[in-house]
ZADREN-236955 format. One record per residue: residue in one letter; residue number from 1; x, y negated, z negated of N, C-alpha, C in turn. Coordinates in steps of 0.2 Angstrom, whole numbers, plus 5000, padded with zeros to 4 digits. Layout:
# ZADREN-236955
<code:A; pos:NUM; nc1:X; nc2:Y; nc3:Z; cac1:X; cac2:Y; cac3:Z; cc1:X; cc2:Y; cc3:Z>;
...
//
This chain:
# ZADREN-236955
<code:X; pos:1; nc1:5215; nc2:5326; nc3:5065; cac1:5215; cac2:5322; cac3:5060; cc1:5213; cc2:5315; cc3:5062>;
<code:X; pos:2; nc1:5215; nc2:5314; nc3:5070; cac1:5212; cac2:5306; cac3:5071; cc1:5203; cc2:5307; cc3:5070>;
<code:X; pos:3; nc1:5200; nc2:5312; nc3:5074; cac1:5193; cac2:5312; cac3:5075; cc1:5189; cc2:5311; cc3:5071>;
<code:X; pos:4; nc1:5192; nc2:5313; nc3:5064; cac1:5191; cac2:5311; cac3:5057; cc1:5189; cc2:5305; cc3:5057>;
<code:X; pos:5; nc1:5194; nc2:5301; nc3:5057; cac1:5196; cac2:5293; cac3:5055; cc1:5189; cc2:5291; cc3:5060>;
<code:X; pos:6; nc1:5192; nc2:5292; nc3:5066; cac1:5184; cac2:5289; cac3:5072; cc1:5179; cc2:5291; cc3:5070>;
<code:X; pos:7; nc1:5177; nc2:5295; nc3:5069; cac1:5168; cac2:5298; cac3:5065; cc1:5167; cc2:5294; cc3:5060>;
<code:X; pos:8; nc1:5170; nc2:5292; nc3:5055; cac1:5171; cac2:5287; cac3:5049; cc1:5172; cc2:5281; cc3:5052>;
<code:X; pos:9; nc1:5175; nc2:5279; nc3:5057; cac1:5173; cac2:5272; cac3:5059; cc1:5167; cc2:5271; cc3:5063>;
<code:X; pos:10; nc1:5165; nc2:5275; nc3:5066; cac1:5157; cac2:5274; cac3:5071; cc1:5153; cc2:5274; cc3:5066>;
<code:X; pos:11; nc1:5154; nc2:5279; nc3:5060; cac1:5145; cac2:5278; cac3:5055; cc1:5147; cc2:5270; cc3:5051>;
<code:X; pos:12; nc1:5150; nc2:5269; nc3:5049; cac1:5152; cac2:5261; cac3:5046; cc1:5154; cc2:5256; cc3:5052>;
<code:X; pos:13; nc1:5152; nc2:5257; nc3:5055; cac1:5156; cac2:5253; cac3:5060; cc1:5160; cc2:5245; cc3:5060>;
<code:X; pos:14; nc1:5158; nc2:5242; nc3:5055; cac1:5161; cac2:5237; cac3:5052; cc1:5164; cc2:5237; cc3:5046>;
<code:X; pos:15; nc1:5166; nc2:5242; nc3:5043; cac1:5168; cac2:5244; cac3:5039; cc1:5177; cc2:5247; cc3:5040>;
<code:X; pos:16; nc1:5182; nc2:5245; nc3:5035; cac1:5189; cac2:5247; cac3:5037; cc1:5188; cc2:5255; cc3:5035>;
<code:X; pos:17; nc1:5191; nc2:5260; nc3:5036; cac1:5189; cac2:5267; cac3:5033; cc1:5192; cc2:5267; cc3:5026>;
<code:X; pos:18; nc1:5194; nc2:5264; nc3:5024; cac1:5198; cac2:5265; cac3:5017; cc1:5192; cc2:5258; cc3:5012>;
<code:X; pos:19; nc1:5190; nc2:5254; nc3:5014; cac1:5186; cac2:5247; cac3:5009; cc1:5179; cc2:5251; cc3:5008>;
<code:X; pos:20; nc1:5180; nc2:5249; nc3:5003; cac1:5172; cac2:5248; cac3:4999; cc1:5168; cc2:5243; cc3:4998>;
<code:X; pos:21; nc1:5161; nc2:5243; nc3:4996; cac1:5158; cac2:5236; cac3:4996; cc1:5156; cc2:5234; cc3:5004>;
<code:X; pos:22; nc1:5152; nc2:5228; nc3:5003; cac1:5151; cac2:5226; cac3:5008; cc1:5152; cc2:5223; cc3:5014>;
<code:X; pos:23; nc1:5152; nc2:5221; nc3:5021; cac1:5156; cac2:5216; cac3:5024; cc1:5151; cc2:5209; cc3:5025>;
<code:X; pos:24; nc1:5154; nc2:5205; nc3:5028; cac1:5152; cac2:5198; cac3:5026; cc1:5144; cc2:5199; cc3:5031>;
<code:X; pos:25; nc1:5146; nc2:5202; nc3:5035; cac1:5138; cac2:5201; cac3:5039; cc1:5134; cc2:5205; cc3:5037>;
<code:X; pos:26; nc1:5135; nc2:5208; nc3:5032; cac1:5132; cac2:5215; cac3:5028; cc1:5126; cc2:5209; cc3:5027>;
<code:X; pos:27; nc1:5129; nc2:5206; nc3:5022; cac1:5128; cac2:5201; cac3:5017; cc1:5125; cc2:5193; cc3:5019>;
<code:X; pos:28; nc1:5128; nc2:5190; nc3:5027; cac1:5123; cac2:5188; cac3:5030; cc1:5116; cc2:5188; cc3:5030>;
<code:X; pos:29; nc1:5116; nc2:5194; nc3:5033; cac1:5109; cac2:5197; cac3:5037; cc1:5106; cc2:5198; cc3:5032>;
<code:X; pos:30; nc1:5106; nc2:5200; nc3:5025; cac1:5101; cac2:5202; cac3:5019; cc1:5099; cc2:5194; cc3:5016>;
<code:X; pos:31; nc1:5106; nc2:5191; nc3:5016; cac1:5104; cac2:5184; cac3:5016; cc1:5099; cc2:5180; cc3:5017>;
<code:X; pos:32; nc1:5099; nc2:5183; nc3:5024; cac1:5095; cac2:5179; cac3:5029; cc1:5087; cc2:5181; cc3:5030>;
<code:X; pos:33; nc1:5087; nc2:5187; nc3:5028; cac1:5079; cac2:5191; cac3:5027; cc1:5076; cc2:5187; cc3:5021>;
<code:X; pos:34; nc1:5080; nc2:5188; nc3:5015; cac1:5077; cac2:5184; cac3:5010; cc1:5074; cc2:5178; cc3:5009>;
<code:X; pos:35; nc1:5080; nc2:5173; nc3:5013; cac1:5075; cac2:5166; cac3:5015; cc1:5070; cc2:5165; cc3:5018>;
<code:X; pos:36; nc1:5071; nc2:5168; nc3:5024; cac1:5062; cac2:5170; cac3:5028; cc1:5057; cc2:5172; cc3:5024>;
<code:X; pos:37; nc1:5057; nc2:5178; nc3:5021; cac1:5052; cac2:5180; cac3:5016; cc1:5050; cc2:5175; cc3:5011>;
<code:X; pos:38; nc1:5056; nc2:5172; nc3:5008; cac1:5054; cac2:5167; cac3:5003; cc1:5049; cc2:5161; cc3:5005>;
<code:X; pos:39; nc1:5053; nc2:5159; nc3:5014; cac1:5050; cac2:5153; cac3:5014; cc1:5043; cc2:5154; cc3:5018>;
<code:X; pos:40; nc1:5040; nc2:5160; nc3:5019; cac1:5034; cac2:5162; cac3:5022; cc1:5029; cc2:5161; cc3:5013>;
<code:X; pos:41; nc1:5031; nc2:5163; nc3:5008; cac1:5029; cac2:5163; cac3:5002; cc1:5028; cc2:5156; cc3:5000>;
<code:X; pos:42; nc1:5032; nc2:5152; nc3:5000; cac1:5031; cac2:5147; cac3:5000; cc1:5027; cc2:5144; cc3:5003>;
<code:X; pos:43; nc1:5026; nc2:5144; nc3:5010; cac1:5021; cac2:5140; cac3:5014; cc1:5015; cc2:5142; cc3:5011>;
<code:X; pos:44; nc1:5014; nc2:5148; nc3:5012; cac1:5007; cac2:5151; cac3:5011; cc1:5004; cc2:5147; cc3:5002>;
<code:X; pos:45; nc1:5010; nc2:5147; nc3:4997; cac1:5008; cac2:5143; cac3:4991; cc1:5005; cc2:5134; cc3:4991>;
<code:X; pos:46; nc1:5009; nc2:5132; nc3:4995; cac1:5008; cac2:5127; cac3:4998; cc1:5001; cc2:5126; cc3:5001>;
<code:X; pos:47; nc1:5000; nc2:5130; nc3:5006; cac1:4993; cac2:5128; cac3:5009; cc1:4988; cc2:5127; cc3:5004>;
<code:X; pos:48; nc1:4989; nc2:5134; nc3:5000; cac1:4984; cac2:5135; cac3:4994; cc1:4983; cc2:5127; cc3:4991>;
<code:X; pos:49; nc1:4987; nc2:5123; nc3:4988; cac1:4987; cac2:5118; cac3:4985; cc1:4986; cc2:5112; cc3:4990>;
<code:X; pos:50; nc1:4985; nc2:5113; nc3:4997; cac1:4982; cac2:5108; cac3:5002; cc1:4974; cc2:5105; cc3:5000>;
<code:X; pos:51; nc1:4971; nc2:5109; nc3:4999; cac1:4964; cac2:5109; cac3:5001; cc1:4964; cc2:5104; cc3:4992>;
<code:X; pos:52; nc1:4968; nc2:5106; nc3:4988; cac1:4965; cac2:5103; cac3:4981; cc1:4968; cc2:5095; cc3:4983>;
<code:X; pos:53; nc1:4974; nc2:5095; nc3:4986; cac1:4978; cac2:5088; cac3:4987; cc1:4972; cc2:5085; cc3:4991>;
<code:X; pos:54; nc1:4973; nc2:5086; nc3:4995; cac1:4966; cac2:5083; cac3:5000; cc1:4960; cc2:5080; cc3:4998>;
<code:X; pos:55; nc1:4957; nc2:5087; nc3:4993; cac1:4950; cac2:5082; cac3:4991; cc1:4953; cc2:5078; cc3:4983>;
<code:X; pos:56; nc1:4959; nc2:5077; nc3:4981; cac1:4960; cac2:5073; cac3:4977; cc1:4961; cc2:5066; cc3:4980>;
<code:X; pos:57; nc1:4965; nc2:5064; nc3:4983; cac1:4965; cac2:5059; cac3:4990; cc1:4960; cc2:5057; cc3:4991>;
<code:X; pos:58; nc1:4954; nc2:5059; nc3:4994; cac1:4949; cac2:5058; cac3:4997; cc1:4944; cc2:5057; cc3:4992>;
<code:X; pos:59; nc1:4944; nc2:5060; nc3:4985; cac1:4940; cac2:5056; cac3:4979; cc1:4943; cc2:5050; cc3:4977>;
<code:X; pos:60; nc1:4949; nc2:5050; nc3:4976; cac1:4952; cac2:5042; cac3:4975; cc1:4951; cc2:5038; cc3:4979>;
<code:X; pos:61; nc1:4953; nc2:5038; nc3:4987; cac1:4948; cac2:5035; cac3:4992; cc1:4942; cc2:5032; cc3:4991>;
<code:X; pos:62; nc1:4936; nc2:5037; nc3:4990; cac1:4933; cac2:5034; cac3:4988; cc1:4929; cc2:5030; cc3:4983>;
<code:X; pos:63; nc1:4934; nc2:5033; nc3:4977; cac1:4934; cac2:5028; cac3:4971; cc1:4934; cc2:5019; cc3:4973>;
<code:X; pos:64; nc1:4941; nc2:5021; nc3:4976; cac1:4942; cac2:5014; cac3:4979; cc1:4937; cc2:5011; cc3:4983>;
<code:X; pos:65; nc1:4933; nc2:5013; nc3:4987; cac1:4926; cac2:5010; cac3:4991; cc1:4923; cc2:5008; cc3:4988>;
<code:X; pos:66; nc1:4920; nc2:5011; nc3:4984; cac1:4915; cac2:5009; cac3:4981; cc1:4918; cc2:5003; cc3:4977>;
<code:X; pos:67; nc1:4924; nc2:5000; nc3:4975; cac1:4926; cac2:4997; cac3:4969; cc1:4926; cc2:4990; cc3:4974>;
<code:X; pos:68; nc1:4929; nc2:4993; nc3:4982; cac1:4930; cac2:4985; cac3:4984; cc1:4922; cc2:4984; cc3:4988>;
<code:X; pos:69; nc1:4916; nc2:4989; nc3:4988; cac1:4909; cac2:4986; cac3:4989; cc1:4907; cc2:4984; cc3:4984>;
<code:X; pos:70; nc1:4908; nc2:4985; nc3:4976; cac1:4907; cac2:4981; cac3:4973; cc1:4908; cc2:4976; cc3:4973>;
<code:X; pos:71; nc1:4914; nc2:4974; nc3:4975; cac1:4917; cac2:4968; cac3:4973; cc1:4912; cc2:4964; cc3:4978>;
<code:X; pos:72; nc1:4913; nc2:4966; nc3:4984; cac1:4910; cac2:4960; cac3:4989; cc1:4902; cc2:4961; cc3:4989>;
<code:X; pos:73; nc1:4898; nc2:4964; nc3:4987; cac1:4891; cac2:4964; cac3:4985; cc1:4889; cc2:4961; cc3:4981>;
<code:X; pos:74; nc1:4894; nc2:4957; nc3:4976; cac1:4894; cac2:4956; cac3:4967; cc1:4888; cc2:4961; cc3:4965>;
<code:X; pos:75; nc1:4890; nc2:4967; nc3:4964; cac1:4882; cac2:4973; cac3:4962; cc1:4889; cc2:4977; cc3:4958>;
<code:X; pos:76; nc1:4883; nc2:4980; nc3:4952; cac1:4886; cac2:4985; cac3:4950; cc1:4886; cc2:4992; cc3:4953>;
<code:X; pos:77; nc1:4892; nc2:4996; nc3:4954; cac1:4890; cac2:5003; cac3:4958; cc1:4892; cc2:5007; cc3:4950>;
<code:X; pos:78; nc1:4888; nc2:5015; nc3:4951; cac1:4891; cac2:5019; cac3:4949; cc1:4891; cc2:5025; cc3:4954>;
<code:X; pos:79; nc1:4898; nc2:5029; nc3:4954; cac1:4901; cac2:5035; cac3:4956; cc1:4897; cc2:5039; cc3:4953>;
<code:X; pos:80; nc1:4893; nc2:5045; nc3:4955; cac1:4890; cac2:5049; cac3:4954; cc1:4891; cc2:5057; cc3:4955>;
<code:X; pos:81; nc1:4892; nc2:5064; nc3:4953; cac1:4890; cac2:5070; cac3:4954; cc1:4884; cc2:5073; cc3:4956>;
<code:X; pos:82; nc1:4885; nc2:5072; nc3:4965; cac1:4875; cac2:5074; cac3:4966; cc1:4876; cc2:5082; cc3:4966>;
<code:X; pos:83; nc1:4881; nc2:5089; nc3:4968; cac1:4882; cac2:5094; cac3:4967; cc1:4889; cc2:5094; cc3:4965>;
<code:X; pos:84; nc1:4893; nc2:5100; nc3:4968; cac1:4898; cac2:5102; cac3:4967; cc1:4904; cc2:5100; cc3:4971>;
<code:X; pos:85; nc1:4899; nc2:5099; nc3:4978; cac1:4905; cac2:5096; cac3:4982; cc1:4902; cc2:5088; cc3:4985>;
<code:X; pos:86; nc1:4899; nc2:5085; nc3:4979; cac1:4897; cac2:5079; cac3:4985; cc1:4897; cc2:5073; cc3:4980>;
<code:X; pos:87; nc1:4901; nc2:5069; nc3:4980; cac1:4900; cac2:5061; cac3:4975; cc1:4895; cc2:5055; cc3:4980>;
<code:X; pos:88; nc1:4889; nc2:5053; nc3:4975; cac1:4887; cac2:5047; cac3:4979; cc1:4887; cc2:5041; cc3:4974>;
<code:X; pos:89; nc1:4885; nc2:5035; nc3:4977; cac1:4887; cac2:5029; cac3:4975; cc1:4879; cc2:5024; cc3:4975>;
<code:X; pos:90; nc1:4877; nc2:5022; nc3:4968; cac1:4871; cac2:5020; cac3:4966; cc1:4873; cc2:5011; cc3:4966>;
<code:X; pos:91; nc1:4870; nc2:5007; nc3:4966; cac1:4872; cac2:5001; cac3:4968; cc1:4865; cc2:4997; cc3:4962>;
<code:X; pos:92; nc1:4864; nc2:4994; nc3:4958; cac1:4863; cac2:4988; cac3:4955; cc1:4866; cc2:4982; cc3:4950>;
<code:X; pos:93; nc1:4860; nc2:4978; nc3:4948; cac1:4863; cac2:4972; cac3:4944; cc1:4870; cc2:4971; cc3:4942>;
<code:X; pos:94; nc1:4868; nc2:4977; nc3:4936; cac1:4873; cac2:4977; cac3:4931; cc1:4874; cc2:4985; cc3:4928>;
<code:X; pos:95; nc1:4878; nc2:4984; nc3:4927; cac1:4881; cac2:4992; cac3:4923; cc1:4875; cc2:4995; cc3:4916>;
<code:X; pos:96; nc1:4874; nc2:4989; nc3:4915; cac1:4868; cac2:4992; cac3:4909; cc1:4861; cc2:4993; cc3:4911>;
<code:X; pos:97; nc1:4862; nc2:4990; nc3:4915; cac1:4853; cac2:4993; cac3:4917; cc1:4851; cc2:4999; cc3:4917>;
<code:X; pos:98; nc1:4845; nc2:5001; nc3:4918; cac1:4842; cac2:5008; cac3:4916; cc1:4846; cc2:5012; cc3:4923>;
<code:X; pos:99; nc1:4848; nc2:5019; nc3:4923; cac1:4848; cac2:5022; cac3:4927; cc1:4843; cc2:5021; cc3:4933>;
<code:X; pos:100; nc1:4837; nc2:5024; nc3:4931; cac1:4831; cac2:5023; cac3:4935; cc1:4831; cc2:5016; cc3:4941>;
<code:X; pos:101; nc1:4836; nc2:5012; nc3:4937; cac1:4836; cac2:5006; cac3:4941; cc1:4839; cc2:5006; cc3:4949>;
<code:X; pos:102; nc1:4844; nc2:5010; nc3:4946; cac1:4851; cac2:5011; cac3:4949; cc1:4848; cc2:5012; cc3:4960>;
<code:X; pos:103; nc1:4850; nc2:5011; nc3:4965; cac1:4847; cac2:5012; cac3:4969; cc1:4853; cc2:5017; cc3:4974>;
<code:X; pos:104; nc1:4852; nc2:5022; nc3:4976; cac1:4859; cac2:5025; cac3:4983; cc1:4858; cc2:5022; cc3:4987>;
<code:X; pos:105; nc1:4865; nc2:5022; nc3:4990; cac1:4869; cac2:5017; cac3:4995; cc1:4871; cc2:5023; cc3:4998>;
<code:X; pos:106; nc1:4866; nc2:5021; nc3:5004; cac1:4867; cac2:5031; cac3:5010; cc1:4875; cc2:5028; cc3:5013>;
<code:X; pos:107; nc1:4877; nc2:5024; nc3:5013; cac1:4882; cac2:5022; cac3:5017; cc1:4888; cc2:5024; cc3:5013>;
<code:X; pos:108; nc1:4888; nc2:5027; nc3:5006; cac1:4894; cac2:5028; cac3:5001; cc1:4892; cc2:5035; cc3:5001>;
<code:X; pos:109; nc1:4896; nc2:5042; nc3:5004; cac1:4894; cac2:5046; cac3:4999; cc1:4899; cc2:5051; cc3:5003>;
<code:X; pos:110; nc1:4903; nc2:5055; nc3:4999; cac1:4909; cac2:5059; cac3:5001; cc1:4907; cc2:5067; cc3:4999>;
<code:X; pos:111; nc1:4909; nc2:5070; nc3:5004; cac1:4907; cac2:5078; cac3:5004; cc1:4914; cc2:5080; cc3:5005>;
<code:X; pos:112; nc1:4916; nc2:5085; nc3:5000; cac1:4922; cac2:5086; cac3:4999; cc1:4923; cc2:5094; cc3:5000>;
<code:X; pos:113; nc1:4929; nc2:5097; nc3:5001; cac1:4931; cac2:5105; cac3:5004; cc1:4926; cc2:5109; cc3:4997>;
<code:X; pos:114; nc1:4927; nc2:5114; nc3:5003; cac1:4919; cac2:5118; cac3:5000; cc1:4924; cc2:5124; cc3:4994>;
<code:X; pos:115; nc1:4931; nc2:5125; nc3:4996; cac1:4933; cac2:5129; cac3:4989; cc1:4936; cc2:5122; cc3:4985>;
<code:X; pos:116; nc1:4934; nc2:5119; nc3:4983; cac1:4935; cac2:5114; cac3:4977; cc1:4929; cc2:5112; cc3:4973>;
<code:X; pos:117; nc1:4929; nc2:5109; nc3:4968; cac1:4925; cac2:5109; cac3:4965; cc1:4925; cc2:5103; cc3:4959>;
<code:X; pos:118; nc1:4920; nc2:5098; nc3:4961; cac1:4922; cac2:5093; cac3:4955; cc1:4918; cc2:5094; cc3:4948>;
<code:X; pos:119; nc1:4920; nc2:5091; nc3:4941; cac1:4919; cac2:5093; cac3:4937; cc1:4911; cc2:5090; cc3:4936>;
<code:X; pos:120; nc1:4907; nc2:5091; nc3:4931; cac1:4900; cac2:5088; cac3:4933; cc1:4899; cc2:5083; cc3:4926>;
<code:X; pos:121; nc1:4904; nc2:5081; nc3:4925; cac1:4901; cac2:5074; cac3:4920; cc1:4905; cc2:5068; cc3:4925>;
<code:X; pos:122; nc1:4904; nc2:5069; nc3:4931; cac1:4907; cac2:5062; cac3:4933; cc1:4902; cc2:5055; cc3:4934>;
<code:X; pos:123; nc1:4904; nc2:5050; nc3:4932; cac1:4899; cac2:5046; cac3:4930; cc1:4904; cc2:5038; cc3:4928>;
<code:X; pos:124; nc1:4905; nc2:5035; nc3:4932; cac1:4910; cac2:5030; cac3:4933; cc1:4906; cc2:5024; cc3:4938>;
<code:X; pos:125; nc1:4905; nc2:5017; nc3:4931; cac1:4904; cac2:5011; cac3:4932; cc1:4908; cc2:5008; cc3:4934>;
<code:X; pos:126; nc1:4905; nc2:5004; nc3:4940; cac1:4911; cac2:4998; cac3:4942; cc1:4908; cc2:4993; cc3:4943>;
<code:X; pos:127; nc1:4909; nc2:4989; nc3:4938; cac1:4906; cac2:4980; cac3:4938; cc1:4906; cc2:4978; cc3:4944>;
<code:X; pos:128; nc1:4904; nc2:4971; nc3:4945; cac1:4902; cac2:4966; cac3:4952; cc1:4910; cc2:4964; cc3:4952>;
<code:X; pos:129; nc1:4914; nc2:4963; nc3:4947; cac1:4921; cac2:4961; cac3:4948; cc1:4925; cc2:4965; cc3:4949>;
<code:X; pos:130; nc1:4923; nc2:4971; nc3:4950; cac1:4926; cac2:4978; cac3:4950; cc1:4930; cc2:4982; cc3:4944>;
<code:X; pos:131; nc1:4928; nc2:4982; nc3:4939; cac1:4930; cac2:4982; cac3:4932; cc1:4928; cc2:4989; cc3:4931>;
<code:X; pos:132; nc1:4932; nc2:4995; nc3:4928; cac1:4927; cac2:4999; cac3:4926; cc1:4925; cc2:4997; cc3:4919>;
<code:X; pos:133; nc1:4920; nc2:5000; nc3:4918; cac1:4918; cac2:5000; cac3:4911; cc1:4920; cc2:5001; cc3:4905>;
<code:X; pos:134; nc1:4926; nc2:5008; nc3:4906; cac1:4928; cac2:5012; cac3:4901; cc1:4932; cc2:5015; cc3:4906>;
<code:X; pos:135; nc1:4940; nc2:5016; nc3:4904; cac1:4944; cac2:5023; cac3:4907; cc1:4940; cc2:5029; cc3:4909>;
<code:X; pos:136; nc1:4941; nc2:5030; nc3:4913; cac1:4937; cac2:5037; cac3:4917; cc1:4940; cc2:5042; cc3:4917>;
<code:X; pos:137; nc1:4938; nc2:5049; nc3:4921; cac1:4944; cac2:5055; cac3:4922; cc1:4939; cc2:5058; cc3:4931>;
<code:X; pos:138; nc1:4940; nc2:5058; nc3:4935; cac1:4938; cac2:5064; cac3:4937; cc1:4942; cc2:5071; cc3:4939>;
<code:X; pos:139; nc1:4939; nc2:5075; nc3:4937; cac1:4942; cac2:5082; cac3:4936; cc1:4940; cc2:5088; cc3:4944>;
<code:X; pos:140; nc1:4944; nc2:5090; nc3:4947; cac1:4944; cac2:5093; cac3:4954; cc1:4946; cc2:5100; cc3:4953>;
<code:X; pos:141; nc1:4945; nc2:5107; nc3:4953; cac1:4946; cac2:5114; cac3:4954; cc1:4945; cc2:5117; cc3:4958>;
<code:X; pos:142; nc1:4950; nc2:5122; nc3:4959; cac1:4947; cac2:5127; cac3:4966; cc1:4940; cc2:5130; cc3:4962>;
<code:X; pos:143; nc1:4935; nc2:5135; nc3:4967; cac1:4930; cac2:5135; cac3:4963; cc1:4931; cc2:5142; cc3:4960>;
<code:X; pos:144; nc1:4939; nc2:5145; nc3:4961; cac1:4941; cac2:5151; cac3:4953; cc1:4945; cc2:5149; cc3:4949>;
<code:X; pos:145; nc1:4945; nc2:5140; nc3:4949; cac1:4949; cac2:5141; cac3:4941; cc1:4955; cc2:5138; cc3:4944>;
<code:X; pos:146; nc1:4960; nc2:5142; nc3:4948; cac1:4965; cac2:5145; cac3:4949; cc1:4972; cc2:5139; cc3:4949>;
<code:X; pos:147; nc1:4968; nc2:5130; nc3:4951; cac1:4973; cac2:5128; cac3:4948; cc1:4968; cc2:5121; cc3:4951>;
<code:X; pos:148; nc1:4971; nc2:5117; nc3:4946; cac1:4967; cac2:5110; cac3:4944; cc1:4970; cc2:5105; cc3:4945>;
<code:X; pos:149; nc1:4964; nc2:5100; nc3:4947; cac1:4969; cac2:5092; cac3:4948; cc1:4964; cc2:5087; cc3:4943>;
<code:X; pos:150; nc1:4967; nc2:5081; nc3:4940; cac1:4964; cac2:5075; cac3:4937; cc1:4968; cc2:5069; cc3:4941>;
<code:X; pos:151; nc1:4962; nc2:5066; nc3:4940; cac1:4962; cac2:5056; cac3:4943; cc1:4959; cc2:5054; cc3:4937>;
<code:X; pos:152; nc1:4964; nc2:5049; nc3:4935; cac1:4962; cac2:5044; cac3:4930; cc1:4962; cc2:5039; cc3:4931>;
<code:X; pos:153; nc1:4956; nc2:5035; nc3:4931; cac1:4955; cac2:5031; cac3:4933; cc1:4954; cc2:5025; cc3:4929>;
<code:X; pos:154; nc1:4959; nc2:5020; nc3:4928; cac1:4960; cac2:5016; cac3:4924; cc1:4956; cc2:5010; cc3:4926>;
<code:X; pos:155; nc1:4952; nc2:5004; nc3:4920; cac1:4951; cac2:4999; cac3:4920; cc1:4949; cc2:4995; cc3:4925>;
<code:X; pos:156; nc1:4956; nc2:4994; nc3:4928; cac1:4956; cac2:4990; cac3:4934; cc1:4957; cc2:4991; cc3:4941>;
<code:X; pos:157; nc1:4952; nc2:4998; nc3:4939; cac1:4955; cac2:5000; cac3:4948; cc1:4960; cc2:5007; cc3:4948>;
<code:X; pos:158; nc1:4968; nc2:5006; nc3:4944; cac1:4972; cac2:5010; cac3:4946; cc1:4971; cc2:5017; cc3:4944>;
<code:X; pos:159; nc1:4974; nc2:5021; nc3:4946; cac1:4973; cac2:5027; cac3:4949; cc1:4979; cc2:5031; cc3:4946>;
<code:X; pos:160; nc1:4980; nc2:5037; nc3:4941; cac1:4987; cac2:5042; cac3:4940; cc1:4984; cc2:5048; cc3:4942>;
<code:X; pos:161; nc1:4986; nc2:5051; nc3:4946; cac1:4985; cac2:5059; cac3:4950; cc1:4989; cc2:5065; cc3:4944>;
<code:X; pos:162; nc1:4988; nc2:5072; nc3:4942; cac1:4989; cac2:5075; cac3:4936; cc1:4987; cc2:5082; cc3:4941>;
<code:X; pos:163; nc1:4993; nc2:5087; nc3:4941; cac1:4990; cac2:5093; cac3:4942; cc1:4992; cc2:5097; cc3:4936>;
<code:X; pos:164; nc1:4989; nc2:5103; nc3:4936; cac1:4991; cac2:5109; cac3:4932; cc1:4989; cc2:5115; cc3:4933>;
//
């Protein structure tokens, strides 16, 4: 009768021979798997959402550039979509001038992560006092879609970041 009892406690070994359920380090250890999986899942979502933070950042940045070279050039600039991943910076008189007039300023021009993707109506004047002309958006994607960022570009410069 004892051999019984021993058999039954070496295969549950943490187990009393008469309890059901689980015991505490049963229930540890599954604990503990879960959060590692979770938190590898996590990281890896995370990363994904790096490369759009980053070139969101680094378009505001350079929003900003160009606003404080106009100010010190007194020229109008505008921010330009030359491709997909590339914004440059046009520099004359005044905002109303003909495009045609408009000149590149090779010294202004940002090339952004190749899975992102800016929208292609971007096109944002900035006075010799650094004024935009009109509220702006620029709009930022991975290049499937998969999740999106906007910069609003207010008036006088300020900047509200927007994901979705």
């Amino acid at each position: 009768m004892k051999a019984k009892y021993e058999n039954k406690c070496i295969a549950y070994s943490l187990r009393l021979p008469n309890s059901n359920g689980y015991s505490l380090l049963e229930m540890i250890v599954v604990l503990g798997l879960i959060s590692l999986l979770s938190s590898f899942a996590t990281a890896k979502l995370t990363a994904q959402r790096g490369d759009l933070d980053t070139a969101a950042s680094q378009a505001a940045g350079f929003v900003r550039q160009v606003r404080a070279k106009a100010i010190s050039t007194t020229q109008a600039y505008i921010v330009e979509r030359e491709d997909d991943n590339h914004l440059i910076a046009k520099s004359s008189a005044s905002c109303d001038d003909d495009p045609s007039d408009f000149q590149i300023d090779t010294k202004l021009s940002l090339d952004i992560h190749k899975r992102v993707r800016l929208n292609p109506f971007v096109n944002l004047c900035i006075s010799s006092r650094g004024l935009l002309r009109s509220p702006s958006w620029l709009f930022l994607s991975y290049k499937d879609f998969s999740h999106s960022q906007s910069i609003e570009v207010g008036a006088a410069g300020s900047m509200k970041f927007r994901k979705w």
